[in-house]
Residue, then its C-alpha position, 0 to 999 in steps of 0.5 A: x500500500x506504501x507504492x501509493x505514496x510514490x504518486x502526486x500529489x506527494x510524488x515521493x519518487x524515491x520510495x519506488x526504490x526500498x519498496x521495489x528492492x523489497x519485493x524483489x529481495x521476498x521473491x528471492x527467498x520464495x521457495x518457488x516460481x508461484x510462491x513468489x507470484x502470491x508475494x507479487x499479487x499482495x503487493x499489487x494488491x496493496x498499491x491498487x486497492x488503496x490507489x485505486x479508491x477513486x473509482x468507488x468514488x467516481x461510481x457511487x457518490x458521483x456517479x450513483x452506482x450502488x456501492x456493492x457493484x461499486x466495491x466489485x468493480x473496484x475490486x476486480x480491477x485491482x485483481x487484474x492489475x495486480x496480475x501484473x505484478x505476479x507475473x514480474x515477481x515470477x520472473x524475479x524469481x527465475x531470475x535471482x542470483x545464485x546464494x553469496x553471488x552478485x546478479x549478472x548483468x544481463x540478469x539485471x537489464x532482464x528483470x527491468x525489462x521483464x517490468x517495462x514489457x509487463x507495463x507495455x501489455x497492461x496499456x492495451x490488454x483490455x483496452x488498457x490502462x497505463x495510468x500507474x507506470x512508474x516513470x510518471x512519478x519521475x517528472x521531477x526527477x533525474x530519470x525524467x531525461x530518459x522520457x524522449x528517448x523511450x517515453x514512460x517505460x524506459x523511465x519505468x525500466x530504469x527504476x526497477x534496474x535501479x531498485x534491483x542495484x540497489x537489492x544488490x547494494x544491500x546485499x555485498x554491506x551484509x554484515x555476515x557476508x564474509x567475502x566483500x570484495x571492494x569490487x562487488x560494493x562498486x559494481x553496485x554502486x555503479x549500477x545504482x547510480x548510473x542512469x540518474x547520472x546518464x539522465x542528468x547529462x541527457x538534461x543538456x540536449x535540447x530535442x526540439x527548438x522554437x519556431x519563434x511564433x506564438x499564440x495567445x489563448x485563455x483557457x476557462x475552469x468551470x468548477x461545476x459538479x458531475x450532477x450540474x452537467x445533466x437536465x435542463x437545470x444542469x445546462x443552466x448552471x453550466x451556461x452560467x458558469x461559462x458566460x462569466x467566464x467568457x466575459x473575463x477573456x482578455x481582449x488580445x485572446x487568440x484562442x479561447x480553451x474549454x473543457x470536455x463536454x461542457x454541457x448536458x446536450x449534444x451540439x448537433x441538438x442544443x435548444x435553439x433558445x440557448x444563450x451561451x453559443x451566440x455570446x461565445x461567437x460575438x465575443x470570438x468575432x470580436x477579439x478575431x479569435x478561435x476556440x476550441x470547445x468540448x462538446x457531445x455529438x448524437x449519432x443515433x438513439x442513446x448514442x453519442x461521441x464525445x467530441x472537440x470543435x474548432x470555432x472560428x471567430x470569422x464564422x456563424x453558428x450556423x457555419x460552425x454547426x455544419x462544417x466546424x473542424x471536430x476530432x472525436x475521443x478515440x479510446x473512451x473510459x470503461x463503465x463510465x463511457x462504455x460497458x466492457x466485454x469483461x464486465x458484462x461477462x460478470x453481469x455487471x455491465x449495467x450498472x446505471x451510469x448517465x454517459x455509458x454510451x460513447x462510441x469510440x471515433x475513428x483514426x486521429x485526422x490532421x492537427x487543428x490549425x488556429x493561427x497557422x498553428x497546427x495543434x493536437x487535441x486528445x480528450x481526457x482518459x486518453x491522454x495516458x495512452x502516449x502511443x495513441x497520441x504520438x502520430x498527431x503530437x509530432x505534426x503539431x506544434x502544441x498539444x492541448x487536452x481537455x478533461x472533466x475530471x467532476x467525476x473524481x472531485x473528491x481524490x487524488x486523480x486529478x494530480x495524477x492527471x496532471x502528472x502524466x500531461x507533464x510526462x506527455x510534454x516531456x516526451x514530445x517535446x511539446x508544451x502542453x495545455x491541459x484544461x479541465x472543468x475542475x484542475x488542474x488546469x495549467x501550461x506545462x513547457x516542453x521539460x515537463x515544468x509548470x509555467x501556469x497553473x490554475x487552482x483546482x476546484x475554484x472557477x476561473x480563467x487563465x490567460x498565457x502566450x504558448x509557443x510553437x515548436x518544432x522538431x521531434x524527440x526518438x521517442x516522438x519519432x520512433x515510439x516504444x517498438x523498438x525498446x520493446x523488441x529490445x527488452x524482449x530479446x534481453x529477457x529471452x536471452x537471459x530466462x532461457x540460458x537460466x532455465x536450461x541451466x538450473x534443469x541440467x543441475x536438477x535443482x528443486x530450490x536453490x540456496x538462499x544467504x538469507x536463510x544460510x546466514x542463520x544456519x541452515x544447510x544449503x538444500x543444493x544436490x550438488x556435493x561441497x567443491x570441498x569435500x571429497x565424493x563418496x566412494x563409488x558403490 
């Protein structure tokens, strides 16, 4: 339970480390691959259950799903989600050192590589769901200059290669080891501290440069609660909200930003005596500027896309209504937007939510282009998907998400939102407009800092210059396959020779210097290299 503190807002990043070299120390004292596995499974339990209470949050008191289903739902994603942490300790298991020996290298680029693999899955294995990688605690760290190489997993695989140095820091100082050679304490040492010290010279390369043109937006925060945004009253406390709002935009605004899905009715059948959009296009006529809105789409009886307009100022709402640029969310959230196969196998899949069905939009289309500057938009849940949104980020000049983070007013998440939009920047080489109808909102530069910020839960706007820029990061340009070919090959060639080795020794279960250190006789078949051998009958 410990690993949540690792996450905004305390972002501990340093705690990933002890906790990680824990288990991984546990794992080498199992008896066997599947004791090691349970070891594993109570870890990720431990961390999911306890980081994962948003979504009874986000279903019960929000969303008015009865708290049984709300607690087996919750429930039943952390159990998957901690599947993944067995399958790593199973694999630290084959891959632990022999009793008083240090682990090989190869071994230890295997067991990073087995995490960073394990991570890539749980981002697209039923539907995915990356939002707890261990690299997003490290925007502010050292390693965060890892981020445009490989993005979040080689941030990821560099902190299990550090926590496992350090495991192996730990064990040349034990005391009853009697053999410390000082070349054993700096292979350790040297493995620890390397790829912050690799990280940190990387902090001097600038990927991507400006292109000396800038645009001025305002983006507003509505602060208005989940059950505001439905019927006939919710619309009329979000118009009010915003009309407030909009009166605050500073004169030279070139772009006006909101958040998702702004009101409880759908564009293409918002009421005709509707205030908000005749004030929004006199007030973008008169700054002669754009905005870009999040709004709702009906597609057919009960079903709807949730959607992103580029509003031009030079244009009427009639114009905007039939030919406004739009950009529909691609990889929706489950139960809250859509019901997944999973859960309907359960007979769970109805469980009463307003906006649970969403149709997913089709491939990413061109950037928005406001100003001559092209910008890429994604909406909310998606943004933890770095490879989704990699193709349009690198054929923009800005990235801009808008989320709707009502539905976890009272947790964490909205944090841990902010924190992966500074991990997107650092990865694109972008800067970065995240703008949410409850916060964070803010303006993140291309090194993952925060320039602007608004507060969260306070309704308001904030005004900024952001800059184009161009060029493109490796990870931008070349995304996670290589670097998953490469932990998949390391991985094979370090379990593979492992396995054959311990078959051809016949061993059931090796020597531990945990358990020696206190007396116990090794458990090896192997007689003592010094000590002769019976007679031969």
């Amino acid at each position: 339970a410990s690993m949540t503190l690792w996450s905004a807002p305390n972002e501990w990043y340093w705690l990933q480390l002890p906790l990680l070299a824990l288990l991984l120390w546990a794992c080498g004292q199992a008896g066997h691959a599947a004791r090691a596995g349970l070891f594993g499974l109570s870890f990720g339990l431990g961390q999911y259950l306890i980081g994962m209470l948003y979504v009874i949050s986000a279903l019960h008191e929000q969303g008015g799903v009865k708290l049984g289903a709300s607690l087996a739902i919750h429930a039943i994603a952390a159990f998957i989600l901690a599947s993944y942490h067995a399958l790593f300790a199973a694999v630290a298991w084959w891959l632990r050192p022999r009793a008083h020996a240090r682990m090989p290298l190869p071994h230890l680029a295997a067991l990073a590589s087995s995490w960073a693999l394990l991570e890539w899955a749980r981002s697209w294995v039923l539907s995915g769901f990356p939002g707890f990688s261990l690299g997003f605690a490290h925007v502010g760290s050292p390693l965060a200059f890892w981020a445009p190489i490989g993005g979040v997993l080689l941030v990821g695989f560099w902190v299990v290669w550090m926590a496992a140095a350090l495991l192996e820091l730990g064990r040349a100082l034990t005391p009853w080891i009697s053999e410390k050679p000082p070349s054993r304490i700096g292979y350790s040492l040297a493995c620890l501290l390397l790829p912050a010290i690799l990280g940190l010279s990387l902090s001097q390369l600038a990927w991507t440069e400006p292109t000396g043109r800038s645009l001025r937006f305002t983006l507003v925060q509505g602060n208005h609660g989940v059950l505001d945004r439905y019927g006939k009253s919710g619309a009329q406390t979000s118009e009010a909200a915003y009309l407030r709002l909009l009166d605050a935009v500073p004169a030279d605004t070139e772009l006006v930003l909101f958040p998702e899905s702004i009101f409880p009715f759908a564009f293409n059948g918002f009421p005709r005596d509707f205030e908000f959009f005749k004030r929004l296009q006199a007030a973008l006529h008169s700054r002669g500027a754009d905005a870009l809105i999040g709004v709702m789409f009906w597609s057919g009886p009960k079903l709807f896309s949730i959607s992103a307009l580029h509003l031009r100022g030079d244009q009427t709402i009639a114009q905007w209504a039939t030919g406004a640029p739009r950009y529909d969310k691609r990889h929706l959230l489950p139960i809250g937007e859509y019901p997944p196969q999973w859960l309907k196998g359960l007979g769970l899949s109805d469980v009463g939510l307003p906006q649970s069905t969403a149709l997913p939009g089709a491939a990413p289309g061109a950037a928005f282009e406001v100003k001559g500057i092209p910008i890429a938009v994604s909406i909310c849940y998606e943004f933890l998907f770095a490879e989704e949104i990699r193709p349009m980020a690198a054929r923009s000049g800005v990235i801009v998400n808008m989320g709707n983070n009502a539905w976890f007013a009272r947790t964490l998440f909205p944090e841990l939102g902010h924190q992966v939009s500074r991990m997107r920047a650092l990865e694109s080489g972008r800067n970065v407009i995240r703008v949410d109808n409850i916060g964070i909102s803010a303006l993140i530069g291309p090194d993952g800092s925060v320039a602007r910020q608004l507060p969260s839960h306070t309704a308001g706007a904030l005004s900024a210059s952001v800059e184009e820029r161009r060029g493109s990061t490796p990870y931008l340009a070349l995304g996670e396959a290589p670097w998953v070919l490469a932990w998949c090959l390391l991985l094979v060639l370090a379990v593979v020779p492992a396995a054959w080795r311990r078959a051809r020794q016949g061993l059931t279960q090796e020597p531990s210097w945990y358990w020696q250190s206190r007396g116990h006789a090794p458990c090896s078949l192997e007689p003592a290299r010094d000590s002769p051998l019976p007679p031969s009958m």
